[in-house]
C-alpha positions as CSV (number, residue, x, y, z in Angstrom):
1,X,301.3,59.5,219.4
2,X,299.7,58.7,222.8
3,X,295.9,59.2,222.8
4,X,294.6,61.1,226.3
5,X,290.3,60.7,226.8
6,X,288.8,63.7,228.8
7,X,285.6,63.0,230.0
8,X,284.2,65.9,232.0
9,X,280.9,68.1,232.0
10,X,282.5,71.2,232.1
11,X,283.6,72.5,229.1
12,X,285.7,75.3,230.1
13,X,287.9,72.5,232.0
14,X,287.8,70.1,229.2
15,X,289.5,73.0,227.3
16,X,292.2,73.7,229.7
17,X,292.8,69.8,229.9
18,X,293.4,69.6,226.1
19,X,295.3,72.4,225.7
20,X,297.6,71.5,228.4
21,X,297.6,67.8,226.9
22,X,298.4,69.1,223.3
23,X,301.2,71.2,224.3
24,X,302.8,68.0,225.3
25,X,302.4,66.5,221.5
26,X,299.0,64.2,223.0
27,X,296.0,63.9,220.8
28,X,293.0,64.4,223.0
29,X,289.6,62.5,222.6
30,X,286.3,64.5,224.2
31,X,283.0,63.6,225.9
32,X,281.3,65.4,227.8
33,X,279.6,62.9,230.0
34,X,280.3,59.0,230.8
35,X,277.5,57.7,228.1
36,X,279.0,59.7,225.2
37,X,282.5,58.6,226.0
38,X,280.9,55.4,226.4
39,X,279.1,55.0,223.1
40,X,282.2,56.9,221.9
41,X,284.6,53.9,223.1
42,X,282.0,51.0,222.1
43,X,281.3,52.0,218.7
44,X,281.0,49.4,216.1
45,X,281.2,51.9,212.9
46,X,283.2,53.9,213.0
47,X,285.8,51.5,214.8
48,X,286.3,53.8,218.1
49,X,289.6,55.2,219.0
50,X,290.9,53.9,222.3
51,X,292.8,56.3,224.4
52,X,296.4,55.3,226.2
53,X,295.1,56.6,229.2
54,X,291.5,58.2,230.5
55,X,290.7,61.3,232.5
56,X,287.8,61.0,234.2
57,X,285.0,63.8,236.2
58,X,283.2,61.8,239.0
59,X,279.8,64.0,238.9
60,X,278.5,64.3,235.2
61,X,274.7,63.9,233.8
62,X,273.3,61.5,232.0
63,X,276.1,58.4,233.3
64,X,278.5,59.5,236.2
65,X,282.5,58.9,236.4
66,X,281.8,55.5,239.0
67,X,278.9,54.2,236.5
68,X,281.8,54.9,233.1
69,X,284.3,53.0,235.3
70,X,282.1,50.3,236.5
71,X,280.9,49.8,232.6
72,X,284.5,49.8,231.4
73,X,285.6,47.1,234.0
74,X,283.5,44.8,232.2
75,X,285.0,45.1,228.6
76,X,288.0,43.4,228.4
77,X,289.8,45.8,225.6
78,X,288.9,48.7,227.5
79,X,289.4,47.5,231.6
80,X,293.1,47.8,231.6
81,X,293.1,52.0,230.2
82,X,294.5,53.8,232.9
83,X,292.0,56.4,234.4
84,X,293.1,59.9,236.8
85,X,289.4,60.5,238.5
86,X,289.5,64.5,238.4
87,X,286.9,65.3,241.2
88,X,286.1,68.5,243.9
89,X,284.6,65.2,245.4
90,X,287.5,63.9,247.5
91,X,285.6,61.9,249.7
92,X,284.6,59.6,246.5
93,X,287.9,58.0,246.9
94,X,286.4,55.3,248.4
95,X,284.1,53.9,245.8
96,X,287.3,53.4,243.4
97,X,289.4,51.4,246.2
98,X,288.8,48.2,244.2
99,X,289.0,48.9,240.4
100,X,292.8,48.0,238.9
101,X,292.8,50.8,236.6
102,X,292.2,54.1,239.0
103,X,295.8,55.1,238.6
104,X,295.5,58.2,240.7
105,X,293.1,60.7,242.1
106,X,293.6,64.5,241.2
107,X,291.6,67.1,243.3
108,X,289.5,70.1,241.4
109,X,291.1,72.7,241.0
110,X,294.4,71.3,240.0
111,X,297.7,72.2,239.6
112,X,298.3,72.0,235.7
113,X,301.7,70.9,235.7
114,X,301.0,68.3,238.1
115,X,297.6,66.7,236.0
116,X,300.5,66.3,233.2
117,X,302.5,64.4,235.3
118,X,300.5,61.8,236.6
119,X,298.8,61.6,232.8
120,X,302.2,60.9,231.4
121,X,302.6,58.2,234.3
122,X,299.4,56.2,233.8
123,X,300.6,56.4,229.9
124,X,303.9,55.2,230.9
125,X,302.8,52.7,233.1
126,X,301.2,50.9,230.1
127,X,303.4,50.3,228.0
């Protein structure tokens, strides 16, 4: 079973996310800010789970989406996970233009069917 990472501040959206993921037979991993689903990812005990593909919030406390992605770029099991940056920020575009694993950018709010999509794409586009 494909493994999906959510990684937002909000709960009420991290919810909807993996209830819309688990209706489509995906396990779903939380955090609820780029450290914890940092430290949740680089683990030594227990071993961390890596997800197939990464959802990612752009404005978060504690480490922000472009600080997670900049971290994860440098760890060679975890730079090629395909990450959908899920933002109200669409003018951040621009800090992602050079990182190979920004597989798309998906505008808050979202259209649910369509955030399934592109997920299932990025998961697809691993294998």
């Amino acid at each position: 079973m494909s493994k999906v990472m959510v990684i937002d501040d909000e709960k009420d959206v991290v919810y909807l996310i993996r209830v819309l993921m688990e209706r489509e037979k995906l396990d779903v991993l939380e955090a609820y800010n780029g450290l914890e689903a940092y430290n949740k990812l680089t683990a030594k005990d227990p071993a961390p789970v890596i997800p197939d593909a990464i959802i990612l919030d752009i404005m978060m406390p504690e480490m922000d989406g472009y600080t997670f992605q900049s971290k994860l770029q440098e760890i060679d099991a975890l730079c090629h996970i395909p990450i959908v940056i899920l933002t109200a920020k669409g003018q951040m575009k621009d800090l992602f233009e050079l990182s190979s694993n920004i597989f798309a950018f998906v505008e808050k709010p979202f259209e649910p069917k369509n955030l399934v999509k592109i997920v299932k794409d990025a998961i697809a586009s691993k294998k």
